[in-house]
C-alpha positions as CSV (number, residue, x, y, z in Angstrom):
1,X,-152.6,-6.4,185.3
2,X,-149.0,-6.3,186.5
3,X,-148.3,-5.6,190.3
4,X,-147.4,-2.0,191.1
5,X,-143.9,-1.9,193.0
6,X,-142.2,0.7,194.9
7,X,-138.7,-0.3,194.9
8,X,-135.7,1.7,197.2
9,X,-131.6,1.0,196.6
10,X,-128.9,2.9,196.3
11,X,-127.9,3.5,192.1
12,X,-125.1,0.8,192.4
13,X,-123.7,-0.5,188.7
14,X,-125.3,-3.3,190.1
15,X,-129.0,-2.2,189.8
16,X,-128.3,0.3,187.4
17,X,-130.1,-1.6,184.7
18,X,-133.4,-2.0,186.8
19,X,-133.3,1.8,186.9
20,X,-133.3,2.7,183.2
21,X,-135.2,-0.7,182.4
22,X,-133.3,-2.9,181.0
23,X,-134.5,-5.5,183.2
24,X,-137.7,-5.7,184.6
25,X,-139.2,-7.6,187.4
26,X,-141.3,-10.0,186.0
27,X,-145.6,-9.5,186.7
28,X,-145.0,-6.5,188.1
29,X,-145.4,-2.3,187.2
30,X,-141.5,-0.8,189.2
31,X,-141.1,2.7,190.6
32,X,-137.9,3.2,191.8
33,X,-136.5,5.5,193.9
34,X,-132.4,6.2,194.0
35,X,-131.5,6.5,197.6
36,X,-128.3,6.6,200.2
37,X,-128.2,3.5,202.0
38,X,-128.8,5.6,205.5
39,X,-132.1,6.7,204.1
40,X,-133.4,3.5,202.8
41,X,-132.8,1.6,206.1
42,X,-134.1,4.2,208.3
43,X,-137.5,5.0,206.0
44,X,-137.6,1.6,205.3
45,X,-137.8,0.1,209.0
46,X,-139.1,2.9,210.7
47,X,-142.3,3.1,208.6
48,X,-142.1,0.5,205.7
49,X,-142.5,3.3,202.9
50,X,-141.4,0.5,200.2
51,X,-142.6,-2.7,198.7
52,X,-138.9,-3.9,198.2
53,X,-136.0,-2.1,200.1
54,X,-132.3,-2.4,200.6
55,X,-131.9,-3.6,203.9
56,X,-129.0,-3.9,206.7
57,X,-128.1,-6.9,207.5
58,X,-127.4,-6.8,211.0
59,X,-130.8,-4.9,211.8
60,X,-132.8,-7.6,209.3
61,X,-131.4,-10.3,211.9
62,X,-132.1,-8.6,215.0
63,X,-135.8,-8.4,213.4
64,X,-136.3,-11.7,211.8
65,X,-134.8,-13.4,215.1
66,X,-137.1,-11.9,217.2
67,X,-140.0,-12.6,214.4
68,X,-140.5,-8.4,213.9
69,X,-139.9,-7.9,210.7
70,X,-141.7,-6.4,208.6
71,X,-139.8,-7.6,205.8
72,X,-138.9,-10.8,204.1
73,X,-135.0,-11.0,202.3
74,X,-133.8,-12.4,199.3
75,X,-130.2,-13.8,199.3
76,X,-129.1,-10.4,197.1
77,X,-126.3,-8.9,198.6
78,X,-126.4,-5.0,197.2
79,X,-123.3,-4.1,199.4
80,X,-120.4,-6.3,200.6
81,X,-117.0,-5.5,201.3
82,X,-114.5,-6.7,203.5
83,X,-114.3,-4.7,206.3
84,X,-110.2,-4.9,207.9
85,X,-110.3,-0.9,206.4
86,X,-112.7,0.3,208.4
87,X,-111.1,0.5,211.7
88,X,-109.2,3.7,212.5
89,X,-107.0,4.5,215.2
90,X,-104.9,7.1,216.7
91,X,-101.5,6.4,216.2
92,X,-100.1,8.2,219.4
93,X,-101.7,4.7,221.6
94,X,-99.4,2.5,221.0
95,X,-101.7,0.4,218.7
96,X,-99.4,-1.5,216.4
97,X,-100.9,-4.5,216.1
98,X,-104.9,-5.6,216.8
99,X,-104.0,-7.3,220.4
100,X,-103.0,-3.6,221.2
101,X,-106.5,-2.7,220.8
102,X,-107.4,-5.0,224.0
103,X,-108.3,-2.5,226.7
104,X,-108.8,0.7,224.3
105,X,-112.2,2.5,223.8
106,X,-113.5,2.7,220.2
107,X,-116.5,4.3,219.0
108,X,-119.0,3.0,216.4
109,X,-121.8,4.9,214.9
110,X,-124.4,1.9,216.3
111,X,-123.3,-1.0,217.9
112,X,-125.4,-3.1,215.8
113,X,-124.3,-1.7,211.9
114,X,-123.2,-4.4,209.6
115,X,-119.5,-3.4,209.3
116,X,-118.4,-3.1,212.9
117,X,-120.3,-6.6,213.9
118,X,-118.0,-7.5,211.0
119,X,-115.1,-6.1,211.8
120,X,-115.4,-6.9,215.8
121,X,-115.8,-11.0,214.4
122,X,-112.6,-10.7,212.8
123,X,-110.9,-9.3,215.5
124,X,-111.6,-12.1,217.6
125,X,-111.7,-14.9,215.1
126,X,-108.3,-13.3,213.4
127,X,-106.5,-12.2,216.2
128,X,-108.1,-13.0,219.3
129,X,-109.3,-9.9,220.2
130,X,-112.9,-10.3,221.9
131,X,-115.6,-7.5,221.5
132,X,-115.7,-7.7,225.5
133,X,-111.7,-6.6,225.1
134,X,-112.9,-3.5,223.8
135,X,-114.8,-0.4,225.2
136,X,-117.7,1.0,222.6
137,X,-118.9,4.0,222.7
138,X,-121.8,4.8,220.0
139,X,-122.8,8.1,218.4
140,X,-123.1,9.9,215.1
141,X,-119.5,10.3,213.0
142,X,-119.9,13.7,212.2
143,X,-123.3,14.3,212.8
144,X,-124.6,14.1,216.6
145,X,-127.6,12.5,218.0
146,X,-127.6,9.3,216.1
147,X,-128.8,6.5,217.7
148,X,-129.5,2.9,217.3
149,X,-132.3,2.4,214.0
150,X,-132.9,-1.3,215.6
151,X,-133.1,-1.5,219.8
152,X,-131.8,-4.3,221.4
153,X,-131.2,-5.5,224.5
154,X,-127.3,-5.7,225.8
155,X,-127.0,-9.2,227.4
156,X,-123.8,-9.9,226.2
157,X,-121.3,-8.3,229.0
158,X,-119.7,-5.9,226.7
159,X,-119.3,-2.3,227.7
160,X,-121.6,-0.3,225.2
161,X,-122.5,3.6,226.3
162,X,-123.8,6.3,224.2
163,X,-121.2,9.7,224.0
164,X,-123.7,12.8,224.7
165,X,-126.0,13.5,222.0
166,X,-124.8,16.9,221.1
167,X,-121.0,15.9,220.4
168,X,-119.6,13.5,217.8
169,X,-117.5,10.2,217.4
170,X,-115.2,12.4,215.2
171,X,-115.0,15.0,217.5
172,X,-113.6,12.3,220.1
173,X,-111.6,10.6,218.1
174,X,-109.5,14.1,217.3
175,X,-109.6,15.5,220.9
176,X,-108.2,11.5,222.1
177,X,-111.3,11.0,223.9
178,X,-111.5,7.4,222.1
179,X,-108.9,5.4,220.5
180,X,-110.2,5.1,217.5
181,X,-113.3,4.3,215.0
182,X,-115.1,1.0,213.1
183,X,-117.2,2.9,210.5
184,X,-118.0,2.1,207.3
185,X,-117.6,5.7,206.2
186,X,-114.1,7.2,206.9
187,X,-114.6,9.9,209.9
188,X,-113.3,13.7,208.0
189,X,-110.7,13.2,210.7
190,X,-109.1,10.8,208.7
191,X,-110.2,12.2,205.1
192,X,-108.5,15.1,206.2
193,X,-105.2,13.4,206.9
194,X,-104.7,14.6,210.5
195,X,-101.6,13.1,211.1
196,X,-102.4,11.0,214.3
197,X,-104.8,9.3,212.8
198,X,-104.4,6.3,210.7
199,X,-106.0,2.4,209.7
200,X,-105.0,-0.4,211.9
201,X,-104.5,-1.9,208.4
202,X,-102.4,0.4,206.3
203,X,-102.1,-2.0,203.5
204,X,-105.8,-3.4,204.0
205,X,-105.7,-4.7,200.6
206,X,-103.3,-7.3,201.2
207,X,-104.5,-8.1,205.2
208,X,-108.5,-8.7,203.4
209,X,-107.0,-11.3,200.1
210,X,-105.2,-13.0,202.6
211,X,-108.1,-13.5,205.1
212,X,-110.4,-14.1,201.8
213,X,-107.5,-16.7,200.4
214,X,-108.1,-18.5,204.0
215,X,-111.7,-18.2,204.5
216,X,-113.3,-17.9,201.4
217,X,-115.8,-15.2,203.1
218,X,-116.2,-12.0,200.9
219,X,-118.5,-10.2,203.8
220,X,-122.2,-9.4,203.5
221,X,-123.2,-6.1,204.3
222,X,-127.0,-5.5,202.4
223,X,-129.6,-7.4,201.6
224,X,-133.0,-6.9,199.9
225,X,-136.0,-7.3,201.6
226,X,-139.4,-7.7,200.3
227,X,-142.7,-6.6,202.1
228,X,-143.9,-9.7,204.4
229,X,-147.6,-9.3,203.4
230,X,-146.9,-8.9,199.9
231,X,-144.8,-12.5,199.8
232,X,-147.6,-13.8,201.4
233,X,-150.1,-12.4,199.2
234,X,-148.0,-13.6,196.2
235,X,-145.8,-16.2,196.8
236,X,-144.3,-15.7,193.3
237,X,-142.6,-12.5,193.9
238,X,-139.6,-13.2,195.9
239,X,-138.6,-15.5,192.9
240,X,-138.9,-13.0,190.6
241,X,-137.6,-9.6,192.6
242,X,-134.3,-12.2,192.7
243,X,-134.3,-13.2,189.0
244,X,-134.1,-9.5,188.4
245,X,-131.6,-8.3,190.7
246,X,-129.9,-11.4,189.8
247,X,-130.0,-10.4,185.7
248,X,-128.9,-7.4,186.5
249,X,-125.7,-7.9,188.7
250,X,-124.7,-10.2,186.0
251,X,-124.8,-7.4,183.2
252,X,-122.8,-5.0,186.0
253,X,-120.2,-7.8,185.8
254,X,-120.1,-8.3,181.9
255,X,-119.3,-4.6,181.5
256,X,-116.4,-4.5,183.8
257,X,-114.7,-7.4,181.8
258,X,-115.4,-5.1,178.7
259,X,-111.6,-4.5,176.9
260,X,-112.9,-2.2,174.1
261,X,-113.7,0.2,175.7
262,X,-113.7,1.0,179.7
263,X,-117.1,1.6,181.3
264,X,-115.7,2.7,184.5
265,X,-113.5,5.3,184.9
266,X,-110.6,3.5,186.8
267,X,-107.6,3.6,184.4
268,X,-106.3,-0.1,185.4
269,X,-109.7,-1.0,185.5
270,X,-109.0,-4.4,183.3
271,X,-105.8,-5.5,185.6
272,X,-108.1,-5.1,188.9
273,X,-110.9,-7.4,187.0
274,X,-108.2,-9.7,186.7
275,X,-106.8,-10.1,189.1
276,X,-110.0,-10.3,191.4
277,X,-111.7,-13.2,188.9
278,X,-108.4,-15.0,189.8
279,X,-108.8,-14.8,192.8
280,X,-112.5,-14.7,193.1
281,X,-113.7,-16.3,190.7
282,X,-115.7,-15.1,187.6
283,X,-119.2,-14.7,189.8
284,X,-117.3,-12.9,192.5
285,X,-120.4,-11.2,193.8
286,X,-122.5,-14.4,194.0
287,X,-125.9,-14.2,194.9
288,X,-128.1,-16.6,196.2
289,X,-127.2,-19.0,199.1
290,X,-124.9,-21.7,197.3
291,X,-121.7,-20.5,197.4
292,X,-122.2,-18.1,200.4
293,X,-123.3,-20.6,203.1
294,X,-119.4,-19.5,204.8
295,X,-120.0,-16.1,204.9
296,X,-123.5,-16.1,206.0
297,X,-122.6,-18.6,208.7
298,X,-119.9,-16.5,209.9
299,X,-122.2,-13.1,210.4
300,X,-124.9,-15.3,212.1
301,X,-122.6,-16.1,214.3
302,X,-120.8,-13.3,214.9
303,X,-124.2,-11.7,215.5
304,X,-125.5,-13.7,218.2
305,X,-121.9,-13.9,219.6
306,X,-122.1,-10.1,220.4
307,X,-125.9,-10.0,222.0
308,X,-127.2,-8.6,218.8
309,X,-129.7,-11.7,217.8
310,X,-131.3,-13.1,220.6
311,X,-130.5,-16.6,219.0
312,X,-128.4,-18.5,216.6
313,X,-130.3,-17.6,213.2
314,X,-129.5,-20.4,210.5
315,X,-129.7,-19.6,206.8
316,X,-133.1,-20.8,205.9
317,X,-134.7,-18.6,208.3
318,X,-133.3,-15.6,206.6
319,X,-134.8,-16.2,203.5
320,X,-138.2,-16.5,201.0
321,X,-138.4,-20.3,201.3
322,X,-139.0,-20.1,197.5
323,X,-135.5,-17.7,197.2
324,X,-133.3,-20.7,198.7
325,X,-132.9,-22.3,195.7
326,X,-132.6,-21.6,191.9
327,X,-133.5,-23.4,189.1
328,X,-131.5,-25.0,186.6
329,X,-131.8,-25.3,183.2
């Protein structure tokens, strides 16, 4: 009898074939459900509804560091994306450059989300701009009364303070009440195109090759996580929940390089594949650990840097033991 699954992502190209069953996870019976990232996380860690979930990175360390979590990840990597676009500033403070933003108050919508523990990393590993520099104030974008999914405990010496729970970070931002935003959503301020608002990065594309060209990190923002008990229970499925996800990235990637015909609808669609396999490389969205040890190294660090994990994490303790490695044939 195969193992019933409840499985919870977001209905990425990337897992679309898991979804209409193209690829199934070996010894075991799937249900999936198709959910917003925001969702998942918050179902996910508040009362483990799922057998495998998409999980944040940032809260999965804070978790596993402090041996709390319920889950156990697998080096798949659902979301990444470099992360120089997601600051936005006013343009009336005289932030030109990112030293200007030394002595400025930002808001984030939790200090601990992926992106901004990103972004605040390569402030200070770019440009020398520490996460102390900065005052953060937290608090739903255009929602209010969000607070952190994880708790933590603020060690670090950086200035951290919740705006009041009935206003919002976009609300702030437009009335100049903060300098400007690290979100990985773009606040309607912005969408909008209020003219004092703007990116630090206008042309972000170039800023995040560049610092990929140099660093060789393509940022992690998601992993997968599979139930603790259930790895326990069968040490066999963290091997095979990766296989999947694994087969099924890989077939996401094939139809992008398809000439014939375009399966997305993004006119210079073959150019951008391209251009990013040149770049890149032909598995640009690598799974597994080889070939991402930089980029994970970089978050851990980043991470602990900022108060977040209560220790240096290294890889292998992120990980199903048996998910660390991958056969070849």
């Amino acid at each position: 009898m195969k193992l019933p699954l409840t499985v919870a992502c977001w209905d990425y190209d990337r897992t679309r074939a898991l979804f209409d069953g193209r690829v199934a996870i070996e010894g075991c019976d799937a249900t999936y459900f198709s959910l917003p990232v925001e969702e998942t996380f918050f179902r996910s860690l508040r009362s483990v509804e799922f057998d495998v979930a998409e999980l944040s990175l940032s809260s999965y360390t804070i978790l596993r560091s402090r041996g709390e979590s319920p889950y156990v990840a697998i080096p798949v990597y659902l979301s990444r994306m470099f992360r120089h676009s997601c600051i936005y500033i006013r343009k009336d403070r005289g932030i030109e450059t990112p030293a200007d933003l030394k002595g400025k108050t930002l808001g984030v919508p939790e200090f601990q989300l992926t992106a901004p523990v990103w972004a605040r990393g390569i402030l200070e590993d770019e440009y020398g701009v520490k996460s102390s520099d900065i005052r953060w104030r937290t608090g739903g974008v255009e929602q209010p009364g969000r607070h952190e999914k994880v708790s933590y405990t603020n060690d670090s010496g950086i200035e951290i303070e919740p705006i009041p729970a009935d206003q919002t970070l976009n609300q702030w931002l437009l009335e100049g009440r903060i300098d400007g935003i690290v979100a990985p959503r773009a606040p309607s301020v912005f969408s909008d195109e209020h003219p004092e608002i703007g990116r630090l990065f206008p042309r972000f594309r170039d800023v995040e090759k560049t610092y990929y060209t140099n660093t060789g990190i393509f940022p992690i923002m998601h992993v997968v996580g599979v139930r603790r008990e259930l790895v326990e229970r069968h040490p066999w499925i963290a091997a095979s929940v990766l296989k999947a996800f694994t087969e099924a990235k890989n077939l996401a990637l094939a139809n992008l390089g398809e000439l014939a015909a375009l399966k997305a609808t993004l006119p210079w669609l073959v150019a951008e594949y391209d251009e990013t396999v040149a770049l890149m490389g032909r598995d640009f969205w690598r799974y597994g650990v080889a070939g991402n040890e930089a980029t994970l190294n970089a978050f851990l660090k980043y991470h602990h840097e900022q108060g977040l994990s209560n220790r240096l994490m290294t890889i292998p303790e992120l990980f199903a033991p048996s998910t660390l490695e991958q056969v070849v044939i």
